[in-house]
TIKEVEX-395672 format. One record per residue: residue in one letter; residue number from 1; x, z, y of N, C-alpha, C, O, CB in turn. Coordinates in steps of 0.05 Angstrom, whole numbers, always signed. Atoms other than C-alpha are relative to their C-alpha. Glycine has a CB too. Layout:
% residues N
[atom 'A', NUM, [X, Z, Y], [X, Z, Y], [X, Z, Y], [X, Z, Y], [X, Z, Y]]
...
% end
This chain:
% residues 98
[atom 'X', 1, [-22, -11, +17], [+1486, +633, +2170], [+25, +5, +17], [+34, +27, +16], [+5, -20, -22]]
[atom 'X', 2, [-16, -6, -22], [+1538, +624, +2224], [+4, +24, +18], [+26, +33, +26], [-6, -15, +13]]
[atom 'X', 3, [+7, -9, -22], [+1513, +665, +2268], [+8, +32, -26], [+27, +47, -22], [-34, -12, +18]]
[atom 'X', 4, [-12, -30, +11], [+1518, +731, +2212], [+17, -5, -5], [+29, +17, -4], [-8, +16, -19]]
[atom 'X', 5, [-26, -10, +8], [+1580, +714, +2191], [+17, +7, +30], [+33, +26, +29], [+17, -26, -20]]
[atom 'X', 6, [-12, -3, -26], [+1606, +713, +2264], [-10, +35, +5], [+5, +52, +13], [-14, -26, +26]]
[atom 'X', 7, [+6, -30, -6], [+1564, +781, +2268], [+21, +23, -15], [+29, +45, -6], [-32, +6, -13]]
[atom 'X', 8, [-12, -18, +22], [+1604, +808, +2205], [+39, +1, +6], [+56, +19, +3], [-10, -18, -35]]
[atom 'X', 9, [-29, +1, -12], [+1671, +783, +2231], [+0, +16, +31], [+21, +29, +34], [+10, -34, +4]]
[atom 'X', 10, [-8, -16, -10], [+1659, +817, +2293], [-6, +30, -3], [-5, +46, +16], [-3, -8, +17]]
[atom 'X', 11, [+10, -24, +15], [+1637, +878, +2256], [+28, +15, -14], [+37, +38, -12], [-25, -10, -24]]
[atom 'X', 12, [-20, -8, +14], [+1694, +882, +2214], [+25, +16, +7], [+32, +35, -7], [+6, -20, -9]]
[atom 'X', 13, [-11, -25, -16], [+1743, +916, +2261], [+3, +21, +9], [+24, +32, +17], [+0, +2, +8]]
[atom 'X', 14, [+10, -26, -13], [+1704, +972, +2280], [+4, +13, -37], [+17, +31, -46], [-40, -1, +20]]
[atom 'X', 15, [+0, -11, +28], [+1689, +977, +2203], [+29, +13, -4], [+32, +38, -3], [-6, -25, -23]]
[atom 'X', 16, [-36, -2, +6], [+1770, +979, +2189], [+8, +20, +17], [+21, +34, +1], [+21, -30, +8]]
[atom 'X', 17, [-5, -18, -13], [+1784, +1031, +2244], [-22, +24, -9], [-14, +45, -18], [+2, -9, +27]]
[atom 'X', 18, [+6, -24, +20], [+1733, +1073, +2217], [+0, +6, -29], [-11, +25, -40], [-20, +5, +3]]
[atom 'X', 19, [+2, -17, +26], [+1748, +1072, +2147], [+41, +11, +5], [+53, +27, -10], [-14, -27, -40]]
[atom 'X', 20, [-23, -16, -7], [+1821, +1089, +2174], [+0, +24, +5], [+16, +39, -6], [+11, -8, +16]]
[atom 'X', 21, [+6, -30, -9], [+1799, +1150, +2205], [-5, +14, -22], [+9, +32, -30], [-24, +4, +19]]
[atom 'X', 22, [+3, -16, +18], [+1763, +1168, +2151], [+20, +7, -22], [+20, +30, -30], [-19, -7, -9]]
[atom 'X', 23, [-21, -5, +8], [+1824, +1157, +2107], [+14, +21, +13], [+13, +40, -3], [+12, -21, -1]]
[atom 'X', 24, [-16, -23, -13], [+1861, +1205, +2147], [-8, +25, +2], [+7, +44, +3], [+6, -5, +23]]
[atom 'X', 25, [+10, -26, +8], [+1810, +1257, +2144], [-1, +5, -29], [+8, +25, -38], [-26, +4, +11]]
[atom 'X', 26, [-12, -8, +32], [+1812, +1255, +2072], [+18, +12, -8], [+17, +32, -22], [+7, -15, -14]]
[atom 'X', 27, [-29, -7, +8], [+1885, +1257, +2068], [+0, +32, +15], [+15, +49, +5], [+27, -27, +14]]
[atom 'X', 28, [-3, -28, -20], [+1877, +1322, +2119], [-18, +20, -19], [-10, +43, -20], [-15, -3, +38]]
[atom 'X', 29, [+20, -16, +21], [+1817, +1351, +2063], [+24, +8, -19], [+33, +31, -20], [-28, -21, -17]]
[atom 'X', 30, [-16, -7, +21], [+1866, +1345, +2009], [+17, +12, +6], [+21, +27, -14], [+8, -15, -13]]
[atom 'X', 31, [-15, -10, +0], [+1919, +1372, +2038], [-13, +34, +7], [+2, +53, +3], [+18, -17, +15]]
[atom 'X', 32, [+16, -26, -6], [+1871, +1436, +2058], [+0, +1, -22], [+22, +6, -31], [-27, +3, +15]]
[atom 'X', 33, [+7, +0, +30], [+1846, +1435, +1989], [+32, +18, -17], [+37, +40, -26], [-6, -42, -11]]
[atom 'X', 34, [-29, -8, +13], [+1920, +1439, +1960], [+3, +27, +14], [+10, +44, -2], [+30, -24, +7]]
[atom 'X', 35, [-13, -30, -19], [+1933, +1503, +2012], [-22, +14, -15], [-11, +24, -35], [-3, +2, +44]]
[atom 'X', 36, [+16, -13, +15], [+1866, +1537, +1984], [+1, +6, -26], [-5, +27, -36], [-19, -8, +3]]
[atom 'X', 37, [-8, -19, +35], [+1886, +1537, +1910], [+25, +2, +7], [+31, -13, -13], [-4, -18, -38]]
[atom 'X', 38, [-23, -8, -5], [+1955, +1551, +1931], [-9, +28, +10], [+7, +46, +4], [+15, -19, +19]]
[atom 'X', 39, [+14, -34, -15], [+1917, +1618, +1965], [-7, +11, -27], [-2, +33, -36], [-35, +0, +24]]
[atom 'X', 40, [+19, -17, +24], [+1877, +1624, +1903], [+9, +3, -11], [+4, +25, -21], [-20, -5, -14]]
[atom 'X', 41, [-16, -13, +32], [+1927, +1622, +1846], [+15, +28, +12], [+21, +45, -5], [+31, -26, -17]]
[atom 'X', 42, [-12, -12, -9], [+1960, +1666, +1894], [-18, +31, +6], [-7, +53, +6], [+11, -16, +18]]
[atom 'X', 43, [+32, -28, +11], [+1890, +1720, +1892], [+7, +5, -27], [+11, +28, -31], [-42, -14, -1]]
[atom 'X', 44, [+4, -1, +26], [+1895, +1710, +1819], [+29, +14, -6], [+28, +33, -21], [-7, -30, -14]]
[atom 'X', 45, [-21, -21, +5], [+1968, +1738, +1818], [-3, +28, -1], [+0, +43, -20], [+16, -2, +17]]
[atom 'X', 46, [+7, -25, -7], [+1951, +1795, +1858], [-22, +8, -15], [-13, +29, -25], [-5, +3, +26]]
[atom 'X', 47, [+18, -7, +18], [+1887, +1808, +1817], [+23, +20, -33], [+23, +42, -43], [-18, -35, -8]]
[atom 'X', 48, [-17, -2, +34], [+1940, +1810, +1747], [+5, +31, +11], [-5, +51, +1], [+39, -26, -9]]
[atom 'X', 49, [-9, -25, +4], [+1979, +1864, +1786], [-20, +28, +12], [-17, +52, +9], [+29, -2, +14]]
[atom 'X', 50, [+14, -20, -1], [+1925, +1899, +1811], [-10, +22, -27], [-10, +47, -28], [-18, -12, +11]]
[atom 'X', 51, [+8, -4, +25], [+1900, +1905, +1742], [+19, +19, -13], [+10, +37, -27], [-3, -24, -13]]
[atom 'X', 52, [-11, -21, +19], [+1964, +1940, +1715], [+5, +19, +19], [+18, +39, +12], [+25, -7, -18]]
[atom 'X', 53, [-7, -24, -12], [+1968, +1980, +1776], [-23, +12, -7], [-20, +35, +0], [+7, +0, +29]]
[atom 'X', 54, [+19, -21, +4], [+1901, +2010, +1754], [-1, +4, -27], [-19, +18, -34], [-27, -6, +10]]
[atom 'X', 55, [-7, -17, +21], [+1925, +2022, +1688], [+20, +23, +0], [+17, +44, -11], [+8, -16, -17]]
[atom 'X', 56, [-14, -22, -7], [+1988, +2057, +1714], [-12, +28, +9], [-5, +51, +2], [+15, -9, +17]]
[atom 'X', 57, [+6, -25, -19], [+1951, +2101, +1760], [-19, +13, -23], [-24, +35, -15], [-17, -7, +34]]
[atom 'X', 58, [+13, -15, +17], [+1905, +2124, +1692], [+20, -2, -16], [+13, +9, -36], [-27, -6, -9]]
[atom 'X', 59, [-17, -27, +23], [+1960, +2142, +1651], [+15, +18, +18], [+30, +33, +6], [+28, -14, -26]]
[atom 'X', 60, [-12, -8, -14], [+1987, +2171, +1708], [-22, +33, +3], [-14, +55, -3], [+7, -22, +23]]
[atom 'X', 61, [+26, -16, +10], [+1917, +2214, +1709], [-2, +14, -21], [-12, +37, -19], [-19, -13, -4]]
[atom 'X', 62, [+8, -11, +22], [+1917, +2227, +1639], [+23, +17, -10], [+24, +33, -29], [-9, -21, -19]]
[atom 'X', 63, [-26, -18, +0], [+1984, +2256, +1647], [-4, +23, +15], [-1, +46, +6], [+25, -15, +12]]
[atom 'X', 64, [+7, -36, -20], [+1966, +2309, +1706], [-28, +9, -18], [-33, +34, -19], [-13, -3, +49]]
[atom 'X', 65, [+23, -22, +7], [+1901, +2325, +1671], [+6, +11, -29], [-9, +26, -41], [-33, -14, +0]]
[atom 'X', 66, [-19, -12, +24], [+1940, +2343, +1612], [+21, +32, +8], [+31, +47, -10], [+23, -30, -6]]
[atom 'X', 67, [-21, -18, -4], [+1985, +2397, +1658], [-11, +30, +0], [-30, +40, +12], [+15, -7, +26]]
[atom 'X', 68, [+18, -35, -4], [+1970, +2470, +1649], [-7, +2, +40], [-4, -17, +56], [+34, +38, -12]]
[atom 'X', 69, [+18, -7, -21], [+1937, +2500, +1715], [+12, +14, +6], [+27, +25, -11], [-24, +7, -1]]
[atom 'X', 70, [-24, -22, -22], [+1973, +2543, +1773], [+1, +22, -22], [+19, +26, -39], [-14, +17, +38]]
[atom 'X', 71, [+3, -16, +21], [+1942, +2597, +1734], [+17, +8, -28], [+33, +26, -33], [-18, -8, -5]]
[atom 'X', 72, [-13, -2, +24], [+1962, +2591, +1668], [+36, -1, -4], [+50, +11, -19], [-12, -20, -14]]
[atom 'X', 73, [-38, -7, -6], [+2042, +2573, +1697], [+3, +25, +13], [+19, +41, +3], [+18, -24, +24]]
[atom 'X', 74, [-5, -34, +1], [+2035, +2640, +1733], [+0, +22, -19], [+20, +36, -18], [-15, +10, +13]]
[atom 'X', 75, [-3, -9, +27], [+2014, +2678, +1666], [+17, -3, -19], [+22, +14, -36], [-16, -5, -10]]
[atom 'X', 76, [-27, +5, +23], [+2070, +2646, +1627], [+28, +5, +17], [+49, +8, +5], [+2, -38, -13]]
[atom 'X', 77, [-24, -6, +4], [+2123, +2660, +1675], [+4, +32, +13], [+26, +42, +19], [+19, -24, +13]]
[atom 'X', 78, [+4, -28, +1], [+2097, +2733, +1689], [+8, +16, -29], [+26, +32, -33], [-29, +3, +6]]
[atom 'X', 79, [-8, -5, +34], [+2093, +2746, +1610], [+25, -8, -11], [+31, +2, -33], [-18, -14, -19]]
[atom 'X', 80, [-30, +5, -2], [+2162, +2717, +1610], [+15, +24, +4], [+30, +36, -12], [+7, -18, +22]]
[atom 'X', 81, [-16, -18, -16], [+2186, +2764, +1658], [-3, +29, -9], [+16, +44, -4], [-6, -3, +29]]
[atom 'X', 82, [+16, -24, +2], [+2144, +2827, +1634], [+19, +4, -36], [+29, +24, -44], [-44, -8, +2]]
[atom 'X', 83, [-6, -4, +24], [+2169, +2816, +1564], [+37, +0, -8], [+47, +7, -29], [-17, -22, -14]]
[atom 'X', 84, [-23, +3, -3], [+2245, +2803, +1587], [+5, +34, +10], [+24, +45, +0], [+7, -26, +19]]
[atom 'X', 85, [+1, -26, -8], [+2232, +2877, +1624], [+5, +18, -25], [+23, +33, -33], [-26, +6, +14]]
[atom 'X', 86, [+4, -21, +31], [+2206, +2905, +1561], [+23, -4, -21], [+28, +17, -33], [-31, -9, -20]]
[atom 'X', 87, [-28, -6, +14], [+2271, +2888, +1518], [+13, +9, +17], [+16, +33, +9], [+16, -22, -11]]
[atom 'X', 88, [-23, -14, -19], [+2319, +2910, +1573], [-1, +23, +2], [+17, +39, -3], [+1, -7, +27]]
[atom 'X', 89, [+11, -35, +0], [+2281, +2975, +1581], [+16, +16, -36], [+33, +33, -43], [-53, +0, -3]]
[atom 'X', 90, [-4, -16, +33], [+2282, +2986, +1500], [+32, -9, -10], [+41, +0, -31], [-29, -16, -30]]
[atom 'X', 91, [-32, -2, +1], [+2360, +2962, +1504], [+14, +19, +8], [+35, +26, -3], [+11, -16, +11]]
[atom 'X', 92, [-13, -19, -19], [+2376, +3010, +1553], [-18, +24, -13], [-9, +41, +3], [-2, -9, +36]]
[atom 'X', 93, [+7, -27, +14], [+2343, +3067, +1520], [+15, +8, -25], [+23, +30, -30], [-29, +1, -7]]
[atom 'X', 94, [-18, -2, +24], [+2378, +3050, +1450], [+29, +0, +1], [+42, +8, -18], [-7, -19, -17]]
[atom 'X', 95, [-28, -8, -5], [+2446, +3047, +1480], [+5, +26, +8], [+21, +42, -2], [+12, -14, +19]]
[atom 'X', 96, [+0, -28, -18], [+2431, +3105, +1530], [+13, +20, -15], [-2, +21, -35], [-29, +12, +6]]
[atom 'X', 97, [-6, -27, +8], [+2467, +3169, +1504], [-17, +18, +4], [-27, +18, +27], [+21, +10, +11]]
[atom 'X', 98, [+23, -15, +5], [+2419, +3219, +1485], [+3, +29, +18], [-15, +45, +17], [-2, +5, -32]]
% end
């Protein structure tokens, strides 16, 4: 009986320095740990605004595909101009002295 407790007492030292260590790597996990959801809530932000930046950019979409076409702004400010001609013409004929 002697003889293990003498084994266990000189055992016990080594035990105690390694559960110190291991204490200290723990304390070094957790503090990793804490930095990783500190990252992650910090993904999860950026996620939110991603999210309304890809709503902005579709109403932003649904706004240009809504705009008339080169085309059609050339035709309206031709027929503008064509029809501003055509009164000026028929002004200047009805003033004109005959």
């Amino acid at each position: 009986m002697e003889t293990r407790l003498r084994h266990l007492e000189d055992t016990l030292p080594r035990l105690e320095a390694l559960l110190t260590r291991m204490d200290d790597r723990l304390q070094k996990m957790e503090n990793d740990t804490s930095e990783v959801k500190g990252r992650i809530a910090h993904l999860l932000t950026l996620g939110d605004k991603v999210d309304r930046l890809a709503l902005d950019v579709a109403e932003v979409k649904g706004r240009v595909a809504h705009l008339p076409s080169t085309w059609v702004m050339i035709g309206t400010v031709l027929g503008g101009q064509l029809t501003l001609a055509a009164l000026l013409v028929t002004t200047f004929r009805l003033l004109s002295p005959h």
